[in-house]
N, C-alpha and C positions, 0 to 999 in steps of 0.2 A: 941739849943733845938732840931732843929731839925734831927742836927748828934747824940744826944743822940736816940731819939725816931728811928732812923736806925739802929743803934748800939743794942739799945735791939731787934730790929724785928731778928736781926740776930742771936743772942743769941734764940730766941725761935726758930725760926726755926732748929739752931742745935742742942738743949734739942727735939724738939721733931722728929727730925730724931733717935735720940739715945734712946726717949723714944717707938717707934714705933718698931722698930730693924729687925729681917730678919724674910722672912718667909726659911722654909726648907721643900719643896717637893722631895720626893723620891718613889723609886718602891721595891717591894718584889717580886723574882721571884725563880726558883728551881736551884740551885746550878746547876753552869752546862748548863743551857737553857738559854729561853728569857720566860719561860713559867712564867705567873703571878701565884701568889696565892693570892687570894682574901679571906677576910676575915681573914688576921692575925695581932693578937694582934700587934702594935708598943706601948711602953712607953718610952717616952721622962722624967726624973724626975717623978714627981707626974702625967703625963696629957700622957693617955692615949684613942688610937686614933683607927681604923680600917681600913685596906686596901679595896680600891672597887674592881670594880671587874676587872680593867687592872693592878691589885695590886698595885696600885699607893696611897701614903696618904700626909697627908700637918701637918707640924706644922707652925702658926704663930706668930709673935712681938717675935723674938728669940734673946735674945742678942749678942753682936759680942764679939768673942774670947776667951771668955769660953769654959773649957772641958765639952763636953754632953757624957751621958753613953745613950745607946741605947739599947732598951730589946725589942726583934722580937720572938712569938711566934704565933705555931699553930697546929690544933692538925695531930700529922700524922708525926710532922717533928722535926729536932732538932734542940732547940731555940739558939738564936744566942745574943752576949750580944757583943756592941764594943763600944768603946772611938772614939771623935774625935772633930776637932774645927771647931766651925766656923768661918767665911764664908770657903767652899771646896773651896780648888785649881781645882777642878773638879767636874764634876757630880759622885754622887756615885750610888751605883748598893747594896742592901744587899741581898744574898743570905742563902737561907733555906737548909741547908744536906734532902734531904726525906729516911727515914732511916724506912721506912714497911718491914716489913714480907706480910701478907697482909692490905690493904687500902680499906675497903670498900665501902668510898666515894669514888670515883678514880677521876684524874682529866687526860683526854685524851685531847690531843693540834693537832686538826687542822688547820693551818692557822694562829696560833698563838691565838686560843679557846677554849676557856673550856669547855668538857662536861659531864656534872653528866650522871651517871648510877645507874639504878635501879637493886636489886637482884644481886649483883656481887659481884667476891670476886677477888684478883689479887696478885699471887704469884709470890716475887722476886726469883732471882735468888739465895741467900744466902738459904735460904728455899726449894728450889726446889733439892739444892746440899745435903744439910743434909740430906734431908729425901730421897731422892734416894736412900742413901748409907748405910739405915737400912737391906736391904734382901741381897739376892744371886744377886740378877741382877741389876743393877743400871737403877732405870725407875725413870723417870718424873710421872708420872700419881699415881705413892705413894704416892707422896705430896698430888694430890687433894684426896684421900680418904681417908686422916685426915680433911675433911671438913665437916660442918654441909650438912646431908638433904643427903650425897651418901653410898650409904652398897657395899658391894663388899661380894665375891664369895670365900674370900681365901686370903692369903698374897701372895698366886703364881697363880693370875690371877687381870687381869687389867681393864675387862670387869666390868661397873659401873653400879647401880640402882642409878637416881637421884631422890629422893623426890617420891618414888613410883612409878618413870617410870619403863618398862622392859628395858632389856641392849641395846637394836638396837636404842633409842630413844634420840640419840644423835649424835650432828655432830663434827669434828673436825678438825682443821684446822693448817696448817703449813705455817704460813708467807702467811696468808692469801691464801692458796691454800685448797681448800676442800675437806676432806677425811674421808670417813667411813672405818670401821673396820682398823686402823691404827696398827696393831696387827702383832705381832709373836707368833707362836708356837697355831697359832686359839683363840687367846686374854690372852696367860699367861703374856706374856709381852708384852710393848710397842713400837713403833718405835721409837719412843721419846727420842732423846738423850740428859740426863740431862748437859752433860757436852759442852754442847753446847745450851743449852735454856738460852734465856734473861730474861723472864717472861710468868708466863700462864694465861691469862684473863680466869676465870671461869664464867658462866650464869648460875644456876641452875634454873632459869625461870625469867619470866618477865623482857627477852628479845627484844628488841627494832627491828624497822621494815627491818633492813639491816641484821639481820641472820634469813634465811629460811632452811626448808626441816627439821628440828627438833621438836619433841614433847614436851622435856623435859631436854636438857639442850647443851650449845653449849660450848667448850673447845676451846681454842685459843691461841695455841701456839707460840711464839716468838721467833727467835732462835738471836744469836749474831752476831754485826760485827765484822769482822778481827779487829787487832790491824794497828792505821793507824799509828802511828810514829813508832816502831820499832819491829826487827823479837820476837816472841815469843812461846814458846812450850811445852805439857807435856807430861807425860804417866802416865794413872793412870790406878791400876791393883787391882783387890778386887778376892774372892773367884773365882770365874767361866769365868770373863773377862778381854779383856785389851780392853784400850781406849787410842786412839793417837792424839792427835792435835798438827798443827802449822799454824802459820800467819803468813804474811810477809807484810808493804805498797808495794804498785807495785809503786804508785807514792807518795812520803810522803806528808801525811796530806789530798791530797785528793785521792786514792783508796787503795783499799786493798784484800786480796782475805785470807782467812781459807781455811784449808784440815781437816776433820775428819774421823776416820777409828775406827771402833769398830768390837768387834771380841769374842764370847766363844770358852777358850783355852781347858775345861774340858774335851771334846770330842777327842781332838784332843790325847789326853794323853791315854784316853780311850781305842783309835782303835788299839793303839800301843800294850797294854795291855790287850785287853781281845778278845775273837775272839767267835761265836756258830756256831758250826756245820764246825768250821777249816774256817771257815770268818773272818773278822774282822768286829768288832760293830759299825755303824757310830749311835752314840749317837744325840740328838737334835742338834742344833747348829743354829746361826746367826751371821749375819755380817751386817755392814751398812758402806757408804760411802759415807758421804756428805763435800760439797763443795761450796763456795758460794763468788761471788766476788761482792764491792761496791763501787760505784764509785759517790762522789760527780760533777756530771758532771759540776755544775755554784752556786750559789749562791740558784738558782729555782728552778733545779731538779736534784733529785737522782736514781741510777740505780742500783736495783741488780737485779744479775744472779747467781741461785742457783741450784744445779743439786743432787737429791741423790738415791741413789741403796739402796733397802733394801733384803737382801736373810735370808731366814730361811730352813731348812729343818732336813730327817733323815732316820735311817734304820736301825729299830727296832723290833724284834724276837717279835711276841705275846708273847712270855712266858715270856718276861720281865715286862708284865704291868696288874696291878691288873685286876681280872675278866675276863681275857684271857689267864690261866697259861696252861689249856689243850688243847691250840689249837698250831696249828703248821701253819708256814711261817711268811712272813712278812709284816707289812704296813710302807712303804717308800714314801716322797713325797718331792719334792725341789719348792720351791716358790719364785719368782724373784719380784721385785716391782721397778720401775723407774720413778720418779717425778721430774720434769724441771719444771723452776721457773722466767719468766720475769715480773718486776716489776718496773714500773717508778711512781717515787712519784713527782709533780710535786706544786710549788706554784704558779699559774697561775697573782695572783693578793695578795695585803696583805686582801682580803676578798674571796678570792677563791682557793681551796685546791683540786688534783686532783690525786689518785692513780688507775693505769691501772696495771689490773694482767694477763701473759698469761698464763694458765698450761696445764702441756701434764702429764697425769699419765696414763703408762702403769702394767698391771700386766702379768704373765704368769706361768706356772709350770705344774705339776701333781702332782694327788695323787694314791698310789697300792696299793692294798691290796692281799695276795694271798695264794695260798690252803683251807686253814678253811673257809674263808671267801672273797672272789670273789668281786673284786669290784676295778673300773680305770677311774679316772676323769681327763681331762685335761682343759685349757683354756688358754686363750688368748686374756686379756679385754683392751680396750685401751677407755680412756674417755679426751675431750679435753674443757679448760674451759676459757671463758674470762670474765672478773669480772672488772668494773667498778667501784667506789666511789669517791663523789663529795661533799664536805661540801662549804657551801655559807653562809657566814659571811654579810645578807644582812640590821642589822641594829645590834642597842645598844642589844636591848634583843631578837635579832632573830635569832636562825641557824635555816637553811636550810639543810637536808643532805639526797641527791637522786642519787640511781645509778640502777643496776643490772647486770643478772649474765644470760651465754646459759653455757647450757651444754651438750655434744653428748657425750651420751658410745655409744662404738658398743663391747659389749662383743661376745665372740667367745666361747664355752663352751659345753663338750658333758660328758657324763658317762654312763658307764653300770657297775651292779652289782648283784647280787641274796641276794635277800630278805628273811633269814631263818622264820619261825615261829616264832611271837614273842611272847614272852609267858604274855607278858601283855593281848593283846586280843584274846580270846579263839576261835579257829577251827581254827587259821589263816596256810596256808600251804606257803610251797618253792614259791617263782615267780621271775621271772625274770624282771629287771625296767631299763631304759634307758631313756636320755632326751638328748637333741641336740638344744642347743641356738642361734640362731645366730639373734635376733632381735633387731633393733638399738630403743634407747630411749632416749628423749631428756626433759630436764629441763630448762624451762626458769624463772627468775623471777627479778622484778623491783618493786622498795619503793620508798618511800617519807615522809618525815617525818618533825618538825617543834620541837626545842626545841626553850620554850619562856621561857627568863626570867622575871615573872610578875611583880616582886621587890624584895629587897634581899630575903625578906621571904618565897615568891612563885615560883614553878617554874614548869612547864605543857611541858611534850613530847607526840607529837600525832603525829601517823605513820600509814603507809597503804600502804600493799604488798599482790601484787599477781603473785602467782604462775599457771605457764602454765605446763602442763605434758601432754608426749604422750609416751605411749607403743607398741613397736611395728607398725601393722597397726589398733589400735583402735585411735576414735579421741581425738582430743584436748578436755585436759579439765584441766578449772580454778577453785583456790579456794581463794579468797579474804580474807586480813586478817587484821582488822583495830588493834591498839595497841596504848594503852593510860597507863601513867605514870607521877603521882605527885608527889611533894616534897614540904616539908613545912620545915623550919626551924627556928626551937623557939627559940635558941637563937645558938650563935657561938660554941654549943658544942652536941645540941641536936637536931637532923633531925627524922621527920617524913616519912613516906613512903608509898604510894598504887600504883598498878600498875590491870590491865588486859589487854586479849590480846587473840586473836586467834593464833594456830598456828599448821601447818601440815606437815606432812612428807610421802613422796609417798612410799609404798612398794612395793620390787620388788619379784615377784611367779609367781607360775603356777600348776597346776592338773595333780596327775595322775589318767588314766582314763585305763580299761582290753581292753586291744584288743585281749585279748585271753583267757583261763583257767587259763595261767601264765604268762601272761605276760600285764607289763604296761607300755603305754609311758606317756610323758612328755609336755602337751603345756603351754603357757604361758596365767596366765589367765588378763581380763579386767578388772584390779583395780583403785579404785580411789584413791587418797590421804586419808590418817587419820588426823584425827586434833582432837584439845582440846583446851579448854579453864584455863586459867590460871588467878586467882586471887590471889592477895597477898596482907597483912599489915604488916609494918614493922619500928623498930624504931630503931635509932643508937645513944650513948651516951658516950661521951667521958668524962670516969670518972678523969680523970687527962690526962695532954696533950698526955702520950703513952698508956693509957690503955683505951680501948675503947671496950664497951657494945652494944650485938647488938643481937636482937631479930626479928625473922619473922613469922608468920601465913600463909601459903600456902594449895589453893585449886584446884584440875583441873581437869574437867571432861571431856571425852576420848568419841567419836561418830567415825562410819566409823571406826572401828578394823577391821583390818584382820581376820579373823576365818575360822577353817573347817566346812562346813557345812555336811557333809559327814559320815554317818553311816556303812559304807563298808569299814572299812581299808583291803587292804593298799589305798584304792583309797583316793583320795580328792577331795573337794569341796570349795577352798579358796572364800569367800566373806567378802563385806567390811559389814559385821551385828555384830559385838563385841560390847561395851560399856564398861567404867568402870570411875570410880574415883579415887581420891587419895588425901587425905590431912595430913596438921599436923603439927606442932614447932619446930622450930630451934631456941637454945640461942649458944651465941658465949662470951670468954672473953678471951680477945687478949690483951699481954703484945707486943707492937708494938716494944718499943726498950729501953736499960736500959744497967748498966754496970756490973752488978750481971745479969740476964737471958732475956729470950725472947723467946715469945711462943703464945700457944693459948689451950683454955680449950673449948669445944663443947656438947652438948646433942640437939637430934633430937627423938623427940616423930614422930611417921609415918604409917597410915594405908591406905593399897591402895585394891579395889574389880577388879573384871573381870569378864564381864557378857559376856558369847561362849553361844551352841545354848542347853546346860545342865544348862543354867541359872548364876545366879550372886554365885561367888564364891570368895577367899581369894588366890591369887595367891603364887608361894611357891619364889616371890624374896621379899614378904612381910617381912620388920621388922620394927618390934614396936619399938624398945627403942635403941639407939646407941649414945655410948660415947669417944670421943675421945681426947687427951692431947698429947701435945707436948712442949718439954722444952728445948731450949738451955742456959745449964748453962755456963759464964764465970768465970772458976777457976783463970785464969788471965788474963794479958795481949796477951798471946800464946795459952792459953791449954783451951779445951771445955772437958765440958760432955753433952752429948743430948741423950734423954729417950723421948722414944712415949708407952704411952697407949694404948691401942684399944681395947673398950668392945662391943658387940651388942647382944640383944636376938637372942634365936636360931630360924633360917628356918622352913619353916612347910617344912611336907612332907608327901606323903601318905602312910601309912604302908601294909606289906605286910604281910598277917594272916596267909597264907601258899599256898601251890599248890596243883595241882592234874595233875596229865599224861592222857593226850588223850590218849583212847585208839589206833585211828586211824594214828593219825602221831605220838606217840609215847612222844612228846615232854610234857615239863613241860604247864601248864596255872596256871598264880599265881595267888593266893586270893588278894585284896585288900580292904582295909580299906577304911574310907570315904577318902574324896577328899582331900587332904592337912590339915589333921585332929593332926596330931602329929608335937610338937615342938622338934625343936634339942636340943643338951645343949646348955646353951649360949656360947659366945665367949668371949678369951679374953686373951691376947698378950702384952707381956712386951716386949720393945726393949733397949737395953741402949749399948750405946759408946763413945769412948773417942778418942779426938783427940787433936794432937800434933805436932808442926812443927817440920821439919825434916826429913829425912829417914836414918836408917842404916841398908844395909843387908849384910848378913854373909855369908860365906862358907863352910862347915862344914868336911873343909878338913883340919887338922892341918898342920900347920908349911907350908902351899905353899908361898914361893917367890914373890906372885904377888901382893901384898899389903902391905903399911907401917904400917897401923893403923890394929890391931889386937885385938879380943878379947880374954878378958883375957890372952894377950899375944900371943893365940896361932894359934884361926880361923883367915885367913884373912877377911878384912871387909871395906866396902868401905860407906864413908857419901855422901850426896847427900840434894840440897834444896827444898823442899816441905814440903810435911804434911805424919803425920802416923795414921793410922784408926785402933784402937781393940774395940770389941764388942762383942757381946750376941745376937745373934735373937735369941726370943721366951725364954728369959732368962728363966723363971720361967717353962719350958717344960712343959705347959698346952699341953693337947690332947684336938687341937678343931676337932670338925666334920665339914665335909665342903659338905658333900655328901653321898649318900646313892646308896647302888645297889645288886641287887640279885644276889649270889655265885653258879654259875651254880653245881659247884664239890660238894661244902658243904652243897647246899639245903637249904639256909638260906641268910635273910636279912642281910647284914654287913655293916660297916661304912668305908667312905676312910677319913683320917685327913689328917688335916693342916701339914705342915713342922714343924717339932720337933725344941731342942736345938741346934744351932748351930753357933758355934766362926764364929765371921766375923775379918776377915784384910784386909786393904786397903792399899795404896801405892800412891800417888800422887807424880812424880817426875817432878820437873820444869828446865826448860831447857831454 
């Protein structure tokens, strides 16, 4: 009896091992990383579960040795579907493809942590390439003005209005080195080499307390590392440039080092060919030459060193450029730019994350002008930066992230020029102006900040940075800037959003003041920082796992402007007494990824005031209504067509009714209309191109020797692996206006337009 009554104990113990059965715990993380994703869908059969937030989930009482099908989705990424048995022979790992264009929620990994951002958009690299490759010049900074909330000045200028700020009201940054006016040719184009950008982190506002010195929107450029296993290389050539890279490991798997060389060839063909006056024409031109080597030094810390040259210059006859056909000489200038790059990223602890930046950016050059028009600038600025950041992983729902940044210019800068009559302001005579810079100014500034995760649903970032400025020998002076930003999430597809925020940026001037009948110099006047305040609502909705809806409400109101105060031109009177606001809507609907197209469709409703010492007015980079579309179709497996849109209402501007000639200096004084009273046309620009793997080019010499493969028998012709680019800018040859100005010969108001129709080819050769 009693070997029976053991006998069954044994028997239930084994039914109820086999009825209890396995639990199966696993993580979700990004293809490629260690980074979690938290909150994605897992279905195991009928029972489904969600990841927390080290992306880690549990299924339990799992039976043994059955096949399970596994379905991992989330929105942003591409879902994953796999077979497998249980019990693993090992721990398993399922990873997510992240397959954005852009990700509005973004998930940035310090430390191995996740951090939301508010108001942000994040451009890959697949995106940053296409849309480069719509103009003449290949720029980065095309991509972000297909974004909600920025108008621009033209398709051949780079200089941005974000959400109604004015163009200087932005910072920008290269692998975390800080840089205004990032520009060639005085902001047509960018320095910004797309063919070497990783990603562009966009802020158009309600910005968090680690970027300063901006009003209205911060840019954050990423560039790429070398290839660490093996050499690689291209050369891609479009209308006006070439573009060179190669990489090589220096030690395989951990460092490696890129060379980049960019180059417009159109100039160079130019000088050859056309000459005035028995010269030869040195047309626009630039160059760039970056370089950058990375060294995983241990497991803990990584090292780059990155170094790049940037030159623009030219030498160009007045009578080559509208509005200066009757004057005679030239204006020539060569501009030199040099930015060095130390950068150690370091993992201190698995809860402590630690990146030190050194930067050295120098600039240099001159600008001439001569005969008609008298005037010679030179400089020689040299600004040196050390930038700190520190995130602290110091509990379940708590970062930490506090650093700061010094920064010392010592510009060197002097010019003289003669000041003709200008015929806007009536009596104004000849004088002669000059200014001589050599005052050093220093920037410091340190944050602190606290993202808390309250529970899945809640989540509270609160910052606070202050900024130190000194100009010259006036003193120090601080402006404190707290910064708070919510997030609510109602369920795994729909996010809430608010944010406000102080935020300022120091501008750098000075007064001219008569020290004579004719003449005026130059000092530097005592300013303080401008700042503004920024409010935002905003909601994100991911209408199926790639297609994601997303709408924002933005307010900022602007204290401390720069202004002239100054009723004497030419003199001025710079003071910080301006004001203004700016509000208005951004919707967004973003095809993230798909096997037919991928894209994003935008409208931005925007009105922004400026109150100078004439009172509150509508300034002329105001636009109300801006729409923008971009579409990468897949015709197949190889071959794209991608088409961007771009409409925006027209600019104000103030009209010019007519003139009348002083009697005394002879010169024109033109009538003017009220203040920025007249709208331009509106805008509006079709792009479309096709792309093809491949290249084959010809020689259009029959019957040469030098090649097997011949066309049509007869050109020789040589293939090559990469890609081939044809296109259309401005297919539909709209005339937009992009600007206004008075015709000294013709006695009359004219318009300057946009760049007309014109075929684009491109060439990508890989090596």
């Amino acid at each position: 009896m009693k070997l029976r009554v053991f006998c069954l104990f044994l028997l239930f113990l084994l039914f109820s091992s086999l009825c209890l059965g396995l639990d199966f715990q696993d993580k979700v993380v990004i293809q490629g990383t260690s980074v979690p994703i938290k909150k994605a869908a897992v279905t195991l059969g009928n029972i489904t579960t969600y990841t927390n937030n080290q992306g880690e989930f549990v299924f339990k009482d799992l039976i043994e040795n059955p096949t399970y099908n596994i379905r991992i989705t989330a929105p942003g990424y591409e879902p994953l579907n796999k077979d497998f048995l249980l019990p693993l022979a090992e721990t398993a790992l399922f990873e997510l493809n992240l397959k954005t264009i852009i990700k509005a929620d973004a998930q940035t990994v310090y430390a191995d942590r996740e951090q939301e951002k508010i108001s942000y958009y994040q451009i890959k690299q697949k995106a940053i390439k296409r849309l480069s490759e719509s103009g003449l010049f290949a720029d980065t900074i095309t991509s972000l003005q297909m974004l909600p909330g920025v108008a621009s000045a033209g398709s051949f200028d780079t200089t941005m209005y974000i959400r109604g700020g004015s163009s200087y009201e932005m910072i920008s940054g290269l692998d975390n080195a800080p840089i205004y006016s990032p520009f060639f040719f005085g902001g047509k184009v960018s320095i910004f080499n797309p063919k070497i950008v990783k990603s562009v982190d966009f802020y158009p506002g309600g910005y968090d307390a680690s970027f300063g010195q901006s009003l209205s929107g911060v840019i954050d450029v990423k560039t790429i590392d070398g290839n660490y296993e093996k050499f690689q290389g291209f050369l891609d050539m479009n209308c006006t440039e070439a573009n060179f890279f190669i990489t090589n490991p220096v030690v395989k798997g951990k460092s490696t080092i890129y060379t980049s060389f960019r180059r417009t060839y159109y100039d160079l063909m130019a000088s050859l060919l056309v000459s005035q006056n028995s010269d030869p024409i040195a047309m626009p031109y630039l160059q760039s030459w970056q370089t950058k080597y990375s060294d995983k030094l241990d497991a803990q810390n990584k090292l780059n060193l990155s170094f790049s040259y940037f030159n623009d210059g030219m030498n160009m006859p007045f009578s080559n450029n509208v509005g200066t056909e009757d004057m005679v000489g030239y204006m020539t200038y060569d501009n030199k730019r040099y930015i060095a790059n130390f950068e150690l990223e370091t993992i201190l602890s698995k809860k402590v994350f630690n990146r030190i930046n050194l930067i050295v950016d120098k600039a240099q050059g001159y600008y001439e002008q001569t005969e008609s028009y008298e005037m010679r600038h030179t400089w020689d600025d040299a600004n040196l930066f050390l930038r700190d950041d520190i995130t602290l992983d110091i509990a379940q729902d708590h970062q930490i992230d506090f650093g700061g940044l010094i920064c010392k210019a010592t510009p060197a800068e002097s010019g003289t020029w003669t000041q003709s009559p200008n015929p806007y302001y009536p009596a104004t005579v000849t004088v002669n102006m000059s200014y001589n810079l050599n005052e050093v100014y220093y920037i410091t500034g340190l944050y602190i900040q606290d993202s808390w995760e309250i529970n899945p649903q809640h989540s509270l970032k609160f910052g606070l940075r202050a900024d130190n400025t000194k100009l010259g020998s006036y003193a120090w002076k601080t402006l404190i800037q707290p910064r708070l930003s919510y997030k609510y999430k109602y369920d795994s597809s729909t996010t809430f959003k608010a944010y406000t925020g102080k935020y300022s940026q120091l501008r750098f001037g000075g007064n001219y003041s008569l020290v004579s009948s004719d003449t005026l110099e130059w000092t530097i006047a005592n300013l303080t920082s401008e700042f503004a305040y920024h409010y935002g609502l905003g909601l994100e909705k991911y209408l199926a796992p790639n297609i994601l809806f997303s709408t924002e409400v933005f307010y900022k109101d602007y204290l401390d402007l720069v202004i002239n105060m100054s009723d004497n031109y030419p003199e001025s009177n710079i003071q910080n007494q301006g004001l203004g606001k700016a509000g208005g809507l951004e919707l967004m609907l973003q095809k993230i990824d798909g096997t037919d197209y991928e894209g994003w469709l935008t409208y931005t409703y925007s009105k922004t005031y400026r109150k100078d010492k004439d009172g509150w007015h509508t300034p002329d980079f105001d636009v109300t209504h801006m729409a923008n579309l971009f579409a990468d179709f897949k015709l197949n497996e190889q071959e794209s067509l991608i088409t961007t849109i771009k409409y925006s209402a027209g600019k104000l501007y103030t009209p010019i009714l007519g003139y009348t000639t002083n009697p005394v200096t002879g010169t024109d004084e033109l009538i003017e209309g009220d203040k920025n009273s007249v709208h331009m046309p509106s805008y509006f620009k079709l792009d479309i191109w096709y792309e093809r793997p491949g290249v084959e080019l010809c020689l259009p010499i029959p019957f040469l020797p030098i090649s097997e493969d011949k066309l049509w028998g007869i050109f020789p012709m040589w293939k090559f692996k990469g890609t081939t680019r044809l296109g259309l800018f401005n297919a539909l040859g709209s005339k937009n206006v992009v600007s206004v100005y008075w015709n000294d010969s013709d006695k009359e108001q004219k318009f300057i337009y946009d760049l007309p129709m014109i075929p684009v080819i491109g060439y990508r050769i890989d090596f």
